[in-house]
KEGU-981878 format. One record per residue (C-alpha): residue number from 1; x, y, z. Coordinates in pm, 1 decimal, padded with zeros to 6 digits. Each point is the difference from the previous one (the first is absolute). Layout:
<recs>
<rec><seq>NUM</seq><u>X</u><v>Y</v><w>Z</w></rec>
...
</recs>
This chain:
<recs>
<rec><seq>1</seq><u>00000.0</u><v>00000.0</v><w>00000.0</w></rec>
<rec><seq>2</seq><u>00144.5</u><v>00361.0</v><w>-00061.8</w></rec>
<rec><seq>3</seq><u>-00112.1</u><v>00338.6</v><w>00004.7</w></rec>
<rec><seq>4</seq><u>-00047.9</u><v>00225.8</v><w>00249.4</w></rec>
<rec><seq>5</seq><u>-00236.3</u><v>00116.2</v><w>00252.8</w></rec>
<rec><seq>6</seq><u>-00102.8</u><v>00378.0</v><w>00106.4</w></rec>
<rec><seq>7</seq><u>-00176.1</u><v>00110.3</v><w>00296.1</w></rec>
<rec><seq>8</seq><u>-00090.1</u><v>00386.4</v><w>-00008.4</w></rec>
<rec><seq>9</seq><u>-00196.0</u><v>00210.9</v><w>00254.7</w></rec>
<rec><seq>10</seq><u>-00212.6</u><v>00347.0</v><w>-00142.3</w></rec>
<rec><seq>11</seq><u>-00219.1</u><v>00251.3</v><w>00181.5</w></rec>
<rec><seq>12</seq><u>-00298.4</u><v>00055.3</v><w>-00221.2</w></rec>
<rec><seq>13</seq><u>-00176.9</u><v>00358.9</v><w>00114.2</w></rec>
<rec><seq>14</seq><u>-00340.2</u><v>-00055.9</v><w>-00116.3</w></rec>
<rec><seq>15</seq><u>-00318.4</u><v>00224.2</v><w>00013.5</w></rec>
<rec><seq>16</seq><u>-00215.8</u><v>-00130.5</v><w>00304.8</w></rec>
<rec><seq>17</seq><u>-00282.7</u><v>-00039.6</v><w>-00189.0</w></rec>
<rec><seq>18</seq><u>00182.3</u><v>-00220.2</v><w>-00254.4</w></rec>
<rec><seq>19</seq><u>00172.4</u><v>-00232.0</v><w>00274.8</w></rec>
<rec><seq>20</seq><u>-00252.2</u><v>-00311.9</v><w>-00033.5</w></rec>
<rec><seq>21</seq><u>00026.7</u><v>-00048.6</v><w>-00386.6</w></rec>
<rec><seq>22</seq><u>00328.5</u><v>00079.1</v><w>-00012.8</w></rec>
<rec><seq>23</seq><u>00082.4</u><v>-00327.2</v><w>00258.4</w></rec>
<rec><seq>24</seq><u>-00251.9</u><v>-00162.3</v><w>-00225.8</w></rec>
<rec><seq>25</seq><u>00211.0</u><v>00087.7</v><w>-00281.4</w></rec>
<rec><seq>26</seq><u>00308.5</u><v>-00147.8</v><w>00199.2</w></rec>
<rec><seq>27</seq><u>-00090.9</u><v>-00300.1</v><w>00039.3</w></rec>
<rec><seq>28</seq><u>-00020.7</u><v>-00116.1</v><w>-00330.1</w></rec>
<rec><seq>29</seq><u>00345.9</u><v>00073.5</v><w>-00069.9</w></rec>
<rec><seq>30</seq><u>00241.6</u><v>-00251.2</v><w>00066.3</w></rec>
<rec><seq>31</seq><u>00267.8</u><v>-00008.0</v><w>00254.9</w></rec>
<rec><seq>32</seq><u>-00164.6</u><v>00344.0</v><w>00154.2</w></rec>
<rec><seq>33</seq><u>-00094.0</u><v>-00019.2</v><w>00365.9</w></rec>
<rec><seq>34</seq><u>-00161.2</u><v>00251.4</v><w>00255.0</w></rec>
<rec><seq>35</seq><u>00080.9</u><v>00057.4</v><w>00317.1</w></rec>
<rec><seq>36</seq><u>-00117.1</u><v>00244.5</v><w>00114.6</w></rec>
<rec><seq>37</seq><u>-00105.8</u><v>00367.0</v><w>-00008.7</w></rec>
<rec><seq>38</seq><u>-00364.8</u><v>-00019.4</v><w>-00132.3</w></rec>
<rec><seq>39</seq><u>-00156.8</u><v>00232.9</v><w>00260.3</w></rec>
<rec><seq>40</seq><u>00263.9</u><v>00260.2</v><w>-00083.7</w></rec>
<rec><seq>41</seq><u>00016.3</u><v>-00020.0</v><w>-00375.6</w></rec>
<rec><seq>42</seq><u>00357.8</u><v>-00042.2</v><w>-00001.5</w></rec>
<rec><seq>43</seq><u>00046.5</u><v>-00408.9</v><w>-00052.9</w></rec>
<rec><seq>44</seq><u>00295.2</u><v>-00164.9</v><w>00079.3</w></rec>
<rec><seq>45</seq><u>00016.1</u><v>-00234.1</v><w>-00298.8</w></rec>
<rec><seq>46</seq><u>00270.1</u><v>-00314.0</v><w>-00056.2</w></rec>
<rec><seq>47</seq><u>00070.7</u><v>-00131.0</v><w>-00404.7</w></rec>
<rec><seq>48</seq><u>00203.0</u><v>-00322.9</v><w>-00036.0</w></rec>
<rec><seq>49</seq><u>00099.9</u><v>-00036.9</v><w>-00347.2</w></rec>
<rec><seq>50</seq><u>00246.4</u><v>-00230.5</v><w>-00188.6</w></rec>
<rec><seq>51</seq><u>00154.8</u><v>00291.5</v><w>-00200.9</w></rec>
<rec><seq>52</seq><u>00096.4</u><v>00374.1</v><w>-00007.2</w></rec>
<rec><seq>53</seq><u>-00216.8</u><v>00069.2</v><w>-00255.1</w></rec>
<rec><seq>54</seq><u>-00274.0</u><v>-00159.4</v><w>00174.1</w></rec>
<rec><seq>55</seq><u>-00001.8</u><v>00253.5</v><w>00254.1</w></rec>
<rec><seq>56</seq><u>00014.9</u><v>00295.8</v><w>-00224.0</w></rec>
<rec><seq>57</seq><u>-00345.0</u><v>-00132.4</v><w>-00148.7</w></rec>
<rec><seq>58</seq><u>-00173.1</u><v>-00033.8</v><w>00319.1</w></rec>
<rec><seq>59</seq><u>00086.8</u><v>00357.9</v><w>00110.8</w></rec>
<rec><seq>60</seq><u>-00148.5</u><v>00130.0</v><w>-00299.6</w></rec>
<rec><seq>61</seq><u>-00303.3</u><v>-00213.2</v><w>-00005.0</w></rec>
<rec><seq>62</seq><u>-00060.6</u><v>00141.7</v><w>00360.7</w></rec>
<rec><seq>63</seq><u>00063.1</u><v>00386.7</v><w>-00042.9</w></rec>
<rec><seq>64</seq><u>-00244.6</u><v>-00037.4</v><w>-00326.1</w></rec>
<rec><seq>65</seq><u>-00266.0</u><v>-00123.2</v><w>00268.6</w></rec>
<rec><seq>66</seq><u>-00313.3</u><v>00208.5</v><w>00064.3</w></rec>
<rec><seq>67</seq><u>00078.7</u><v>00232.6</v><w>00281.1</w></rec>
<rec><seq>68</seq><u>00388.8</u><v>-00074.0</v><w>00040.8</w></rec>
<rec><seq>69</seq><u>00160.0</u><v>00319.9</v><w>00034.7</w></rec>
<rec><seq>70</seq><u>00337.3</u><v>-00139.5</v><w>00081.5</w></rec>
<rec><seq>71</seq><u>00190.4</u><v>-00346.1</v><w>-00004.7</w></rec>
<rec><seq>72</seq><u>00349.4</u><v>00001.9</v><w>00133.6</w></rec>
<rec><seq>73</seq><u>00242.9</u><v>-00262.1</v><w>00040.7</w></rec>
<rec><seq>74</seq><u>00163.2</u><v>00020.4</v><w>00329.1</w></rec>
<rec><seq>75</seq><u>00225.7</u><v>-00336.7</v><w>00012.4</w></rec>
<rec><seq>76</seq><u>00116.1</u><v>-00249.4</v><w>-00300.3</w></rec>
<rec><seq>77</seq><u>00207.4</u><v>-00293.5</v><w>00079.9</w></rec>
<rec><seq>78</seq><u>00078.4</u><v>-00341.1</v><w>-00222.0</w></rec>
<rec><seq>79</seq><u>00198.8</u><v>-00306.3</v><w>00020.8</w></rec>
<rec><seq>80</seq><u>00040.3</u><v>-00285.0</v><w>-00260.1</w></rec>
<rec><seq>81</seq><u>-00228.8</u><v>-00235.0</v><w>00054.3</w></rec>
<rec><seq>82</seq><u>00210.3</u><v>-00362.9</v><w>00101.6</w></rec>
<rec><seq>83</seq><u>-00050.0</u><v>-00321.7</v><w>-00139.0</w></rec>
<rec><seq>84</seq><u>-00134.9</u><v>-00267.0</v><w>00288.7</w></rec>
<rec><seq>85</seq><u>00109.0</u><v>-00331.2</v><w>00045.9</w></rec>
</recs>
């Protein structure tokens, strides 16, 4: 097995009103998880992805959401991904 594996963190600043379809709108996209921030409009948002470019997609599918105003990647790390026995 190769490749690699990214886990990023974003703050997405979304207008209150917006919040609920916008975690709808979340959860359909893969390797994005919530955790927390709904009562605030600010989420605290996880993507795992298998690729730099993979990343880069999902942040722009999420500031193109309905009532995003902001999406902004706070952390980025990867590793390769290592072959088990």
């Amino acid at each position: 097995m190769s490749g690699e594996c990214h886990i990023s963190s974003l703050v997405i600043h979304s207008r209150p009103d917006r919040v609920s379809s916008i975690v709808d709108s979340l959860s359909l996209i893969e390797g994005a998880e919530i955790h927390g921030g709904m009562d605030t409009g600010k989420l605290i948002v996880t993507l795992e992805t298998e690729s730099e470019s993979q990343v880069v997609e999902r942040i722009n599918a999420i500031q193109v959401l309905d009532g995003v105003l902001a999406a902004t990647l706070v952390f980025h790390h990867f590793e390769p991904l290592q072959e088990r026995d």
